[in-house]
KOLKENU-478263 format. One record per residue (C-alpha): residue in one letter; x, y, z. Coordinates in nm, 3 decimals. Example, Ala and Ser with C-alpha at 12.3 -4.5 7.8 and 13.67 -1.06 7.14 Angstrom:
2
A	1.230	-0.450	0.780
S	1.367	-0.106	0.714
END
This chain:
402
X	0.140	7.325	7.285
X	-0.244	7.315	7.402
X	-0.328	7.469	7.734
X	-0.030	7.628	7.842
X	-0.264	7.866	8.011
X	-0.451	7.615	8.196
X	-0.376	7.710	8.558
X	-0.366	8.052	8.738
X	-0.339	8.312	8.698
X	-0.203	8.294	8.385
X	-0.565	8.181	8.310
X	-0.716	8.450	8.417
X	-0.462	8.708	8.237
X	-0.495	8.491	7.899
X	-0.890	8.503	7.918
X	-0.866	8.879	7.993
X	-0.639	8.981	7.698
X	-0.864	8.711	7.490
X	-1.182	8.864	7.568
X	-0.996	9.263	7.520
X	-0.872	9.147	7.220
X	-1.245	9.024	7.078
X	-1.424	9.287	7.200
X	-1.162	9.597	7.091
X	-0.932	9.517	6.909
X	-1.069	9.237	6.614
X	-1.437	9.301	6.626
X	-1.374	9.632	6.551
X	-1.111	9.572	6.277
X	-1.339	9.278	6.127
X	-1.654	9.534	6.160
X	-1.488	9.735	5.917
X	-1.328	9.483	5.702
X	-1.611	9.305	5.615
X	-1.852	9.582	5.548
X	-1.730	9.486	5.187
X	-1.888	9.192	5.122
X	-1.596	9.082	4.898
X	-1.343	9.091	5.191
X	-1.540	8.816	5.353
X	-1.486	8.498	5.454
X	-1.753	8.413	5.143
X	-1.918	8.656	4.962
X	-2.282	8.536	5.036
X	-2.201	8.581	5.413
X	-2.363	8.835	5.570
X	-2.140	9.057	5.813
X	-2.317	8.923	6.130
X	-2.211	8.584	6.013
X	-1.872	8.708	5.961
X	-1.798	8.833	6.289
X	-2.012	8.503	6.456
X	-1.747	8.287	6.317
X	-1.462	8.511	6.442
X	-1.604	8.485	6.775
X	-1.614	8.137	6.750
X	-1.262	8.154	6.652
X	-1.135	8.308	6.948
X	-1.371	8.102	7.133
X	-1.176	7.774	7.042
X	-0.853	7.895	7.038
X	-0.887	8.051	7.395
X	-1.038	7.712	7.534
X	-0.763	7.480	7.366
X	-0.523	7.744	7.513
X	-0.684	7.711	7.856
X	-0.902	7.414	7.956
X	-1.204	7.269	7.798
X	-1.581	7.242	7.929
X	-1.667	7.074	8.194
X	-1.820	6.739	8.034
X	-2.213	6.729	8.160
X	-2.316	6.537	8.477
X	-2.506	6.195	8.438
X	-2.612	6.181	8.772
X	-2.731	6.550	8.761
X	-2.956	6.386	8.394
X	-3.101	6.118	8.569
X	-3.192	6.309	8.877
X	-3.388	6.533	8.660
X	-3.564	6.214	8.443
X	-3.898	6.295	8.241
X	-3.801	6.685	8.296
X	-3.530	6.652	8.057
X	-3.674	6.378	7.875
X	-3.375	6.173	8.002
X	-3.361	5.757	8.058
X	-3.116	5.553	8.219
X	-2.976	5.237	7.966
X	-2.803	4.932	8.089
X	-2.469	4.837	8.033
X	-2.419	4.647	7.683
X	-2.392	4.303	7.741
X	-2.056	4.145	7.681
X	-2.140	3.894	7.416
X	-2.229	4.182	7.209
X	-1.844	4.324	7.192
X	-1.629	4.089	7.009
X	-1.384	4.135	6.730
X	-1.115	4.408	6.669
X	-1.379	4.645	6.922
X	-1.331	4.385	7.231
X	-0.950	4.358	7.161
X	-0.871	4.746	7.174
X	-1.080	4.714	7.458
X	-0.922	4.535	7.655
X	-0.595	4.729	7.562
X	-0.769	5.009	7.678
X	-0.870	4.888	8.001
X	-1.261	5.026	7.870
X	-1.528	4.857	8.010
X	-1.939	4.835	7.926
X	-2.101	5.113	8.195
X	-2.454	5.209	8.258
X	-2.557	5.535	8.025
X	-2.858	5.744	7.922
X	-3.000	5.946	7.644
X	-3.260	6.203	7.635
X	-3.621	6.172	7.463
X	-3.723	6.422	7.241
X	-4.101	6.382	7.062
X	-4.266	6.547	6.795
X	-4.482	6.877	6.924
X	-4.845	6.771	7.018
X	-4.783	6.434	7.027
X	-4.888	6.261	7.383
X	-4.587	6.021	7.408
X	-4.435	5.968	7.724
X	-4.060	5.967	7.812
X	-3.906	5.638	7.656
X	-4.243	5.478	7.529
X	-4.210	5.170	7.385
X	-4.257	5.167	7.014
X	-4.580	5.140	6.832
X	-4.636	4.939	6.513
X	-4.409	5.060	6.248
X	-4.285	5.387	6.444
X	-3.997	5.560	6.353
X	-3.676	5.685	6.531
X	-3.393	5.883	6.480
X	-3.076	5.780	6.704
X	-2.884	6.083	6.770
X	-2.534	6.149	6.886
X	-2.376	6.498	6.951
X	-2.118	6.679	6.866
X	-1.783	6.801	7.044
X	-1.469	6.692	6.939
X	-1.528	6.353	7.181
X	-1.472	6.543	7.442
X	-1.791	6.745	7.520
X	-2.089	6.813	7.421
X	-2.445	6.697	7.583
X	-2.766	6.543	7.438
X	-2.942	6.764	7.664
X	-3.211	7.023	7.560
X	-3.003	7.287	7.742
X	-2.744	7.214	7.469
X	-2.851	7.471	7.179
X	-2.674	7.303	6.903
X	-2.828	6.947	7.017
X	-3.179	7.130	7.002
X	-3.135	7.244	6.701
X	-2.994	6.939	6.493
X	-3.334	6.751	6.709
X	-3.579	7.063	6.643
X	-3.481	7.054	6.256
X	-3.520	6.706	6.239
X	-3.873	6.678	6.445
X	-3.979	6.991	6.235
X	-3.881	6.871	5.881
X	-3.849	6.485	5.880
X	-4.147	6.281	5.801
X	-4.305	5.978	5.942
X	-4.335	6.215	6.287
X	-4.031	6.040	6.437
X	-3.904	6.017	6.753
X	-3.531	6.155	6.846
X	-3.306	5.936	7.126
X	-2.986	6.157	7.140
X	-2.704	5.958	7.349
X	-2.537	6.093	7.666
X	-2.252	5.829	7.551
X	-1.892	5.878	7.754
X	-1.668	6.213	7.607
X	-1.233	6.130	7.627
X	-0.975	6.320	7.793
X	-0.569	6.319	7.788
X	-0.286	6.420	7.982
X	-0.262	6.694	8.067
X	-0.642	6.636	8.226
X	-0.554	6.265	8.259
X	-0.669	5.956	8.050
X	-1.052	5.872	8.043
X	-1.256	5.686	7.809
X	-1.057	5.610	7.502
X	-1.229	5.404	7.245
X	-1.424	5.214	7.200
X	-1.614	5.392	7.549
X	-1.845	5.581	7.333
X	-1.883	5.324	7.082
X	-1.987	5.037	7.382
X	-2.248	5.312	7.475
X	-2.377	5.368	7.123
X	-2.404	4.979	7.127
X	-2.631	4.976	7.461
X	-2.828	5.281	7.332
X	-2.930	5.041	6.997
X	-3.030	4.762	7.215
X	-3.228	4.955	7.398
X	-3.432	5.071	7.134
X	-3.429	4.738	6.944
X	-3.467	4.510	7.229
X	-3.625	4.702	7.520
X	-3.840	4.908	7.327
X	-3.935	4.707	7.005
X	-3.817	4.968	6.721
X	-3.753	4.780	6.396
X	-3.378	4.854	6.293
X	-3.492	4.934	5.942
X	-3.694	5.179	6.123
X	-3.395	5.310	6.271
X	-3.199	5.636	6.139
X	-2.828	5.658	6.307
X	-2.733	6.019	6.271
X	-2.445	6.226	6.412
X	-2.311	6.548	6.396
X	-1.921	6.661	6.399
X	-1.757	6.411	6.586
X	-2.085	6.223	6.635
X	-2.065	6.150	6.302
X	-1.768	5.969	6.324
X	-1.952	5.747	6.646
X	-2.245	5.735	6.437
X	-2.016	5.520	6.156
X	-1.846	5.339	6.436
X	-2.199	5.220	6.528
X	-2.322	5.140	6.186
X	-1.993	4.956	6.108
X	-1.951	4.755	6.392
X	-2.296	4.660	6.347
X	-2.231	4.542	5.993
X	-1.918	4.370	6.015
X	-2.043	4.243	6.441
X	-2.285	3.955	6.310
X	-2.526	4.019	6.535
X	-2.831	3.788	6.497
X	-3.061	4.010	6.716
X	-2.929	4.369	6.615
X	-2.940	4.416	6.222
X	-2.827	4.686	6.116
X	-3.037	5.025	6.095
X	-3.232	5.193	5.792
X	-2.942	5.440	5.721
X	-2.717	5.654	5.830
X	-2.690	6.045	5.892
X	-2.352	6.230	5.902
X	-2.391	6.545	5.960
X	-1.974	6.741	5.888
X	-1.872	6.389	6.043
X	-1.531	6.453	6.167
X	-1.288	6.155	5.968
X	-0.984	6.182	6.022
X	-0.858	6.308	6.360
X	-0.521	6.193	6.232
X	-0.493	6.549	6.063
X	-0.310	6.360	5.722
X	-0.421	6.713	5.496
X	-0.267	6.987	5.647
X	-0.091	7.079	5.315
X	-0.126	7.448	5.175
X	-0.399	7.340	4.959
X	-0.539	7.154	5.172
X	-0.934	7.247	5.315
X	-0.779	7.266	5.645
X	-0.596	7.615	5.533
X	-0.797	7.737	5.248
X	-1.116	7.739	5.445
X	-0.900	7.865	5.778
X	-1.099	8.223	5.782
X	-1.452	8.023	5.718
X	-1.442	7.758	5.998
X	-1.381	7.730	6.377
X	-1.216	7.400	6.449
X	-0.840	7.421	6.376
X	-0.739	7.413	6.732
X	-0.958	7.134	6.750
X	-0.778	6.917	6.488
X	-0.422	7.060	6.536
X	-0.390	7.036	6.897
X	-0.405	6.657	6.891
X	-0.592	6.589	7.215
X	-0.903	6.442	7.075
X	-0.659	6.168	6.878
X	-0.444	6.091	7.194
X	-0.740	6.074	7.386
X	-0.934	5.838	7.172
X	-0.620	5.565	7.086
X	-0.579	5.583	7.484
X	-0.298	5.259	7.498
X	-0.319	5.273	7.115
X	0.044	5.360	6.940
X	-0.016	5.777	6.797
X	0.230	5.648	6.501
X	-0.051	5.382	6.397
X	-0.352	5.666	6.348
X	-0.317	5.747	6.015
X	-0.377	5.371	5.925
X	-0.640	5.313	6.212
X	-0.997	5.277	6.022
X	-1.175	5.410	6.304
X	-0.981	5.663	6.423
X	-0.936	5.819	6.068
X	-1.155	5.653	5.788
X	-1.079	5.964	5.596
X	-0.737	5.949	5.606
X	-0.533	5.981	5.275
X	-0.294	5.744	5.465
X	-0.526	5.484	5.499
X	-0.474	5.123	5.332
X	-0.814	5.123	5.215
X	-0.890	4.819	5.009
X	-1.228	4.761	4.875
X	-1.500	4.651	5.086
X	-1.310	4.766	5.386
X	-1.683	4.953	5.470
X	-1.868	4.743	5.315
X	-2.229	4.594	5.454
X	-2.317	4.950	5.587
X	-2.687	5.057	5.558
X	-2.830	5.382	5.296
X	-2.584	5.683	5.382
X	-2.625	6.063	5.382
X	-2.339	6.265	5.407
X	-2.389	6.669	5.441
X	-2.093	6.864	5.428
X	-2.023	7.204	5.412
X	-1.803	7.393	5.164
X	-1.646	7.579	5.407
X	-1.561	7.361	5.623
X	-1.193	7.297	5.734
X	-1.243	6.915	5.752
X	-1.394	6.889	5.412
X	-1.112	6.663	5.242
X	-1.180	6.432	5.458
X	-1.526	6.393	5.405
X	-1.457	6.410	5.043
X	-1.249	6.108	5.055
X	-1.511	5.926	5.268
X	-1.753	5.955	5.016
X	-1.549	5.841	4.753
X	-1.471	5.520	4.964
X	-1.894	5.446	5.077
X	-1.930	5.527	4.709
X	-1.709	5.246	4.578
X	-1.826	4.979	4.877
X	-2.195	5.069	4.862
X	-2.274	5.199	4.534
X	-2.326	5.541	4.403
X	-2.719	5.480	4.452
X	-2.694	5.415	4.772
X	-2.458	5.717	4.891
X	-2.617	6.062	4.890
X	-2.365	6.310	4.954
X	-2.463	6.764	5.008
X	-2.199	6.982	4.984
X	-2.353	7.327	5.088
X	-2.132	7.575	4.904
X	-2.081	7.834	5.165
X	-2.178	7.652	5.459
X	-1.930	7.662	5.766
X	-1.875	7.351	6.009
X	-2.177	7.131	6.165
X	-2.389	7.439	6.009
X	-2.759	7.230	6.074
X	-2.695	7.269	6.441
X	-2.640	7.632	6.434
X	-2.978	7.746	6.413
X	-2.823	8.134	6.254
X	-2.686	7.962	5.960
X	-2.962	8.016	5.721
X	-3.104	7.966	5.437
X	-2.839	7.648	5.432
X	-2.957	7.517	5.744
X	-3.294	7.445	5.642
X	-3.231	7.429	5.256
X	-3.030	7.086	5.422
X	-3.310	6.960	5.596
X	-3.543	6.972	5.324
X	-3.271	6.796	5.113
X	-3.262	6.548	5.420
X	-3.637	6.512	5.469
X	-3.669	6.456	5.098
X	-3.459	6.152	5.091
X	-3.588	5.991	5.416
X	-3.916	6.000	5.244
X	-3.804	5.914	4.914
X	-3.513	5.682	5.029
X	-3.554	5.543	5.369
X	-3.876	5.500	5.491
X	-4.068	5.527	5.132
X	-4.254	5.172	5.264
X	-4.417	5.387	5.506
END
């Protein structure tokens, strides 16, 4: 059961004995255990890396025994504007939700709301916040990571820096970065907010904005996400392709960066990536404790996830029938080998693969890479090994017109 410790002072006991038990009791142990580099999580790891990723371990487990981050505050963004690099968006207009999206919707009780995003520009570049878009320029349209339920575009946020840094640094064309403050889901027991499609509606405003507001051409347009931004960054792409929207086309391609696909947890088996890569990744409470998936299907039925398309597009469970994702635009997929959600991704692959074409699906599997690895700026030589992989195929792949 997830946060059983959520309210004093059994929080404050749990967090002590947590933070003991790090500092004393399995640092220690761990210190010793994996000063042979065979005992390791992977070989190649490096004993700092080691005991990061046990941190991180008891970092997640103590929060989804507790209570999660506070989600960032909007108001607190937009009060600090061009500081931050942030921009208020309008709501998306309605004719632009219609389909399957405007149906769950409206089961859902979700409504279009005004958002933001934060700017960030190439280094020396004299571009002011939320420009609009010279002749042919190029833009990467970001969204962050954090299980739906947290996570920040901000600069403050060191994992969002670094996915933006690495890409400013390393992808040509000098693009620009938009990175979505879009609307993070909660669940009982923290109450029902924002189920989907909230974050997808905002995705939706964010790509007007830059289409229609600002003038970017969509094949100018990378949609990238990390972790469970991935996953909105598909939603986007998809509903785009299947939305028949005359005046929003879909982008240039799309970015997943350890997209998180299947939140309806359907390999959990003792083969499964989920337990072989348990001592190599961080986000088992994540997955297991089922609060991102009840707070995304909101009204939705829990019993239906495993066939829902969106929810879980890598799920083994799925009724996928060709051309089910069909129509999307160029895909990258990076993945890391030891990553718990790495079936998943596996079978996603194998599904753009068949719909899009093996030449049009480029899929990186970094060996001993754990979870969402490019924004955790430590995790070298993968991390930028990746982005020269990425930057390669933007060139070569995506904006080779340029």
């Amino acid at each position: 059961m997830p946060f059983v410790f959520r309210t004093q002072p059994l929080k404050a006991l749990y967090l002590f004995f947590t933070v003991f038990s790090l500092l004393f009791i399995q640092l220690p142990f761990y210190t010793i255990r994996y000063a042979v580099p065979s005992m390791r999580p992977r070989r190649s790891w490096t004993l700092g890396r080691s005991l990061i990723i046990v941190a991180l371990q008891s970092f997640i487990n103590a929060m989804y025994n507790t209570t999660l981050m506070t989600p960032s505050d909007p108001q607190k963004s937009a009060a600090e504007g061009e500081k931050v690099g942030f921009v208020s968006i309008p709501a998306v207009p309605s004719d632009l939700v219609t389909g399957e999206v405007l149906d769950t919707a409206k089961i859902n009780n979700v409504k279009a709301v005004t958002t933001g995003g934060f700017w960030y520009c190439p280094k020396g570049q004299d571009i002011k916040v939320g420009q609009k878009a010279e002749k042919d320029e190029k833009v990467i349209y970001h969204f962050h990571g954090g299980g739906f339920t947290g996570g920040t575009g901000n600069p403050s946020n060191a994992n969002t820096k670094a996915v933006a840094d690495g890409f400013l640094q390393h992808i040509p064309s000098n693009p620009r970065l938009f990175a979505l403050e879009y609307r993070v889901s909660s669940a009982p027991p923290f109450g029902y907010s924002n189920p989907f499609p909230a974050a997808l509606l905002d995705a939706l405003a964010g790509y007007r904005y830059l289409v229609q507001d600002l003038g970017f051409e969509p094949q100018n347009i990378i949609v990238s996400g990390d972790s469970a931004g991935g996953l909105l960054a598909f939603w986007l792409a998809r509903y785009l392709s299947i939305g028949n929207l005359p005046n929003l086309p879909i982008p240039g391609a799309m970015l997943l960066l350890s997209p998180t696909v299947d939140w309806a947890n359907t390999q959990m088996g003792p083969s499964s990536s989920m337990k072989r890569n348990s001592s190599s990744d961080f986000v088992y409470p994540i997955l297991a404790s089922g609060h991102t998936l009840r707070a995304l299907l909101g009204n939705l039925p829990e019993a239906d996830a495993a066939q829902n398309s969106w929810v879980a597009p890598g799920s083994v469970e799925l009724k996928y029938t060709p051309g089910l994702f069909g129509g999307l635009p160029k895909t990258y997929i990076l993945a890391g080998g030891a990553e718990q959600t790495l079936d998943a991704m596996v079978i996603l692959r194998e599904r753009l693969e068949k719909d899009l074409g093996k030449s049009n699906v480029v899929y990186l599997e970094q060996p001993d890479a754990t979870h969402d690895f490019l924004a955790l700026s430590f995790h070298e030589p993968e991390r930028t090994e990746a982005l020269g992989d990425i930057a390669r195929w933007v060139k070569d792949e995506v904006w080779s017109h340029s």
